[in-house]
C-alpha positions in Angstrom: -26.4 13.5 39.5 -25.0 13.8 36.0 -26.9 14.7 33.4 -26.7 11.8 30.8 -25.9 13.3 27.2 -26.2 11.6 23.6 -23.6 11.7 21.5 -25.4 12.4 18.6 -25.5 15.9 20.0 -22.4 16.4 19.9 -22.2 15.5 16.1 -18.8 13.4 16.3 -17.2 10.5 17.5 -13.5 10.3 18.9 -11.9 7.0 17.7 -9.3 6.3 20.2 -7.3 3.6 18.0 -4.6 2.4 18.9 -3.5 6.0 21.1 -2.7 3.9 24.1 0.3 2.9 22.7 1.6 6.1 20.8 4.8 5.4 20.1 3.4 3.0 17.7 1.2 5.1 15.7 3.9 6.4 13.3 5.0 2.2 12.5 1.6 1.5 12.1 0.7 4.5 9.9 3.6 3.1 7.8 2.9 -0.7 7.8 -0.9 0.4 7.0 -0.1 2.5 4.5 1.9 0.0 2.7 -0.5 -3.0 3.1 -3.3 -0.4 1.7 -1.4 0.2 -1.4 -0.7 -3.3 -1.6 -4.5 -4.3 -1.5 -5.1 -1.4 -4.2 -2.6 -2.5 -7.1 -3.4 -6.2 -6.0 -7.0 -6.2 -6.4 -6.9 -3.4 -9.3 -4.4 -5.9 -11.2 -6.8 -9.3 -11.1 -9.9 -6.6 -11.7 -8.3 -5.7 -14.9 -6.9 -8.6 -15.4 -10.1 -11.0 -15.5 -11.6 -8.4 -18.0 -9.0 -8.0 -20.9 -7.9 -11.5 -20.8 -10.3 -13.7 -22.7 -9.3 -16.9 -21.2 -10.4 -15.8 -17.5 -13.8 -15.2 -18.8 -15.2 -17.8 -16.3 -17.2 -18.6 -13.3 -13.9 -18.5 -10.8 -12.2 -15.3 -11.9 -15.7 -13.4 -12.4 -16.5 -14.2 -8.4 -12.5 -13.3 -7.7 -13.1 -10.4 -9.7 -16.1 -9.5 -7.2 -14.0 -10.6 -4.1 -11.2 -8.3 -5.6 -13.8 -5.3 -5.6 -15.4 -6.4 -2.3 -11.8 -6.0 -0.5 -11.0 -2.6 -2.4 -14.6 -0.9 -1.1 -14.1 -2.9 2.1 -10.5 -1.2 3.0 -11.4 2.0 1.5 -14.7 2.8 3.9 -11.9 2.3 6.8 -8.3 2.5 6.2 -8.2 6.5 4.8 -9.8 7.2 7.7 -7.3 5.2 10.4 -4.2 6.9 8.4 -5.7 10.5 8.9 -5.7 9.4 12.4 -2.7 7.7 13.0 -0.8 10.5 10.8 -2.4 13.6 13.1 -3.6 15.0 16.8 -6.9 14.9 15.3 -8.6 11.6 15.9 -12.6 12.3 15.1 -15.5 11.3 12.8 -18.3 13.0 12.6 -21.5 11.5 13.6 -23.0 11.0 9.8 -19.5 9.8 8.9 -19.7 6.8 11.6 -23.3 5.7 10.3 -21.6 5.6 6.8 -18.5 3.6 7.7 -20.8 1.4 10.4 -23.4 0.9 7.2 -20.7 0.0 4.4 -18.6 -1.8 6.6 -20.8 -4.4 7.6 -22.7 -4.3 4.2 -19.5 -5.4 2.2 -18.1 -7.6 5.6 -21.5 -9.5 5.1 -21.0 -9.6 1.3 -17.9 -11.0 1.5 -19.5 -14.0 4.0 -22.3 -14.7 1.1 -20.0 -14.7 -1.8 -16.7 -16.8 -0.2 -20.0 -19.5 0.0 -20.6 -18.9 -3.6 -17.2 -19.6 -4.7 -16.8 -23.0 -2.6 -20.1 -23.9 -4.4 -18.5 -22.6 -8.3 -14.9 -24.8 -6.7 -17.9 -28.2 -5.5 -19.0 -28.1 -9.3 -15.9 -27.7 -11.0 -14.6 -30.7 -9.3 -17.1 -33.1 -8.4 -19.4 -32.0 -11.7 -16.7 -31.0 -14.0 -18.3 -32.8 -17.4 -22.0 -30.4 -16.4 -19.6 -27.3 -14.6 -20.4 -25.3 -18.3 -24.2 -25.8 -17.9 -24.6 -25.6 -14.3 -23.0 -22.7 -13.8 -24.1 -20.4 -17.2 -23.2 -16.7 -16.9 -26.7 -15.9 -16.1 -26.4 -17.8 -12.8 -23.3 -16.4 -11.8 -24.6 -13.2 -12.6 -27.5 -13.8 -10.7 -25.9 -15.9 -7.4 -23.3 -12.3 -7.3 -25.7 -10.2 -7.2 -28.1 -12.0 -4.3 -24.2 -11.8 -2.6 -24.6 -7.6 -2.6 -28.3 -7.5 -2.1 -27.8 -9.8 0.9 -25.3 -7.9 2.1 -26.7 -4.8 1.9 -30.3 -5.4 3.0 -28.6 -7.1 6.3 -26.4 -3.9 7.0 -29.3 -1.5 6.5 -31.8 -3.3 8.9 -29.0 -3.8 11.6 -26.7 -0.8 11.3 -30.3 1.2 11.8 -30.8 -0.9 14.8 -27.5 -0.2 16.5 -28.0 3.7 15.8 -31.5 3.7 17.7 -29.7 3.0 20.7 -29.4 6.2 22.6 -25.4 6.6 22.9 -25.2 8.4 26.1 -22.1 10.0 28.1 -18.9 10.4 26.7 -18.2 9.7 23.0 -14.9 7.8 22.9 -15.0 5.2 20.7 -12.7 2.2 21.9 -11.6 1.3 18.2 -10.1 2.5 15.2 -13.4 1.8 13.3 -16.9 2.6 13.7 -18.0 -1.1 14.3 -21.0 -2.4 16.5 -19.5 -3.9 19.4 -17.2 -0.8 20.1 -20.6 1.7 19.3 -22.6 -0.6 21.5 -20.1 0.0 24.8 -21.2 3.8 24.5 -25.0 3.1 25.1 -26.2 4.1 28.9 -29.7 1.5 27.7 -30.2 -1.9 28.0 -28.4 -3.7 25.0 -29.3 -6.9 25.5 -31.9 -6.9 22.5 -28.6 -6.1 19.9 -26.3 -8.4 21.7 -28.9 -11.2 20.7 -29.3 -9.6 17.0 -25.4 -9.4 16.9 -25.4 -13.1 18.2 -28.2 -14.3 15.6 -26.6 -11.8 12.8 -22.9 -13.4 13.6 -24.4 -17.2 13.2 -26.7 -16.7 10.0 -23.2 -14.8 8.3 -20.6 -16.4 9.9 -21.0 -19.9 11.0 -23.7 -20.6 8.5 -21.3 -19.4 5.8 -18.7 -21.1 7.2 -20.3 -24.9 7.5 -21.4 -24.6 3.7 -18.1 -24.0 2.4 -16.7 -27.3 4.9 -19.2 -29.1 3.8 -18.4 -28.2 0.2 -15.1 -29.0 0.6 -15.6 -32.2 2.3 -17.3 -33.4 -0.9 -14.4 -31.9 -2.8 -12.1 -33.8 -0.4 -13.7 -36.9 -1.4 -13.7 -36.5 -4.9 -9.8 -35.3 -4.5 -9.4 -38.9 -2.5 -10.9 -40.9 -5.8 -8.9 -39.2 -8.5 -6.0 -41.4 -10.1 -4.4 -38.6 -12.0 -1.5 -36.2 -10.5 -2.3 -33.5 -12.7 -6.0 -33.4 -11.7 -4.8 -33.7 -8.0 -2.3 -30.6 -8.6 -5.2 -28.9 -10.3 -7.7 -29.2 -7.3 -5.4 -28.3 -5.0 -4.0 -24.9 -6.9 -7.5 -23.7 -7.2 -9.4 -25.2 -3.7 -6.2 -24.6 -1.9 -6.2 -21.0 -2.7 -9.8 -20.3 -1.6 -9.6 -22.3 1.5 -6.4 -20.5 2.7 -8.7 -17.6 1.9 -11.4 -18.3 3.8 -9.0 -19.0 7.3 -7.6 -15.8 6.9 -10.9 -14.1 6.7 -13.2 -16.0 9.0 -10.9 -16.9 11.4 -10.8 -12.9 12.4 -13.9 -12.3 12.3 -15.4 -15.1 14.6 -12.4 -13.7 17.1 -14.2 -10.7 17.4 -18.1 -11.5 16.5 -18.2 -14.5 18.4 -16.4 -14.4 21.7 -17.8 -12.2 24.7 -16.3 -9.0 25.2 -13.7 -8.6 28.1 -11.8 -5.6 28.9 -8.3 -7.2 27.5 -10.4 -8.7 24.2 -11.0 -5.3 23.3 -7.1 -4.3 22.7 -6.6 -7.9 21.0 -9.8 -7.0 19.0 -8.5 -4.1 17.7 -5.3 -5.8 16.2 -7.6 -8.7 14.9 -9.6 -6.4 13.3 -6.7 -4.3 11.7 -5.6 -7.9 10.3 -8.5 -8.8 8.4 -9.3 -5.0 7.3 -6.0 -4.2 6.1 -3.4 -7.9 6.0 -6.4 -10.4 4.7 -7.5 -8.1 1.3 -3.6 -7.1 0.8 -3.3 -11.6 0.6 -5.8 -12.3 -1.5 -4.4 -11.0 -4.8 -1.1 -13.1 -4.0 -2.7 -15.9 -2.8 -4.6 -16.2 -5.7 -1.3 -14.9 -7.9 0.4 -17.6 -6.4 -2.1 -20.1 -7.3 -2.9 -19.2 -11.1 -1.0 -21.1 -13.3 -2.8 -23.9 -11.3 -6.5 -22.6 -11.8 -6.5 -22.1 -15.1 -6.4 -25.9 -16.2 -9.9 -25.7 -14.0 
């Protein structure tokens, strides 16, 4: 009988990527590569941006400034990492260096959840409270409603990340992903996983589909609002602003409940891979033209 091994032993993980189809790699390193310099200049840009320019001292492009920052972290703890990969015969992580990517990537993927919520509620006010938008949301609030966005985020990742890394990861240690993430790091385990399945499950509902109804149901008393309004400028002005956080929030959630929220099969793992590559590298690259596109709109808001 074979002797069952853990992986931690070993003190690295291979991440397999996207080596079943090779003569992709060197496309992909180069499509990457261009999408991650994209999402640096792009986020860097609005960072900078919101904090020279006096006039975007407000609620929206202090949470956009965040959401910029979120996506640069958020690429960063995965992207350098896949390009070393793709570029090289060399596909490994060490073991500490998977608990760090595992730990940050679901700390700022969580963050992200908490704060797109945060900035349906700032785009509610603004529209159906706009004459109390000033006192309702002060810059101590903000402050204060970012910063439960990180400590949410980060609490979440610590408790769960240590709770996938107690599983004993036994046999080989071929990670099916080009990303330390959960569900690819739970196939590895030789115990029952049925306990982290369930915590995935619950996990994907509180920061996912929770998340996700708020900002509908914000937007569905936006929508109504939107539907009473006689002026076309107001009209243009909702749109420019809600229109660019909803399109957003499809391109991020949309991904993410494809991968989180769907039982695993042997051909969801391959289309998981390229679902995850969109909303780690295409969705953050977006957001900065999305919300480009959409500014001489928002500021009359």
């Amino acid at each position: 009988m074979m002797m069952e091994k853990n992986v931690s032993s070993e003190g690295y993980f291979i991440l397999l990527g996207f080596s079943k189809w090779p003569h992709l790699e060197a496309a992909l390193f180069v499509v990457i590569l261009m999408f991650y310099l994209m999402t640096l200049i792009g986020n860097l840009f609005i960072i900078i941006l919101a904090h020279l320019d006096s006039r975007l001292h407000t609620p929206m492009y202090f949470f956009l400034s965040n959401l910029s920052f979120l996506d640069l972290c958020y690429t960063t703890s995965s992207i350098p990492q896949l390009l070393v990969n793709l570029w090289g015969p060399e596909k490994t992580i060490s073991y500490a260096g998977c608990m760090v990517q595992l730990y940050f990537c679901l700390a700022l993927g969580t963050t992200e959840c908490v704060l797109l919520v945060v900035m349906s509620y700032d785009r509610y006010v603004a529209v159906c409270r706009p004459l109390h938008y000033t006192v309702l949301m002060h810059p101590r609030l903000c402050h204060m409603l970012a910063l439960v966005c990180w400590i949410s985020g980060f609490t979440t990742s610590a408790l769960h990340s240590s709770f996938t890394f107690w599983v004993p990861l036994c046999g080989h240690h071929q990670v099916d992903d080009f990303f330390c993430e959960v569900p690819a790091l739970l196939q590895l385990s030789c115990a029952d996983i049925h306990a982290n399945e369930l915590t995935l499950m619950v996990m994907s509902s509180m920061f996912v589909v929770i998340p996700l109804i708020l900002i509908l149901s914000s937007y569905g008393a936006i929508t109504k609002a939107v539907l009473k309004m006689q002026s076309t400028t107001g009209l243009q002005k909702v749109f420019g602003t809600c229109g660019a956080h909803l399109m957003v929030v499809f391109l991020f959630f949309n991904p993410v409940m494809c991968i989180y929220l769907q039982p695993p099969t042997e051909n969801s793992q391959d289309q998981g891979k390229f679902i995850a590559l969109f909303y780690t590298v295409v969705t953050p690259s977006l957001n900065p033209l999305i919300y480009t596109l959409k500014q001489r709109c928002q500021r009359g808001t």
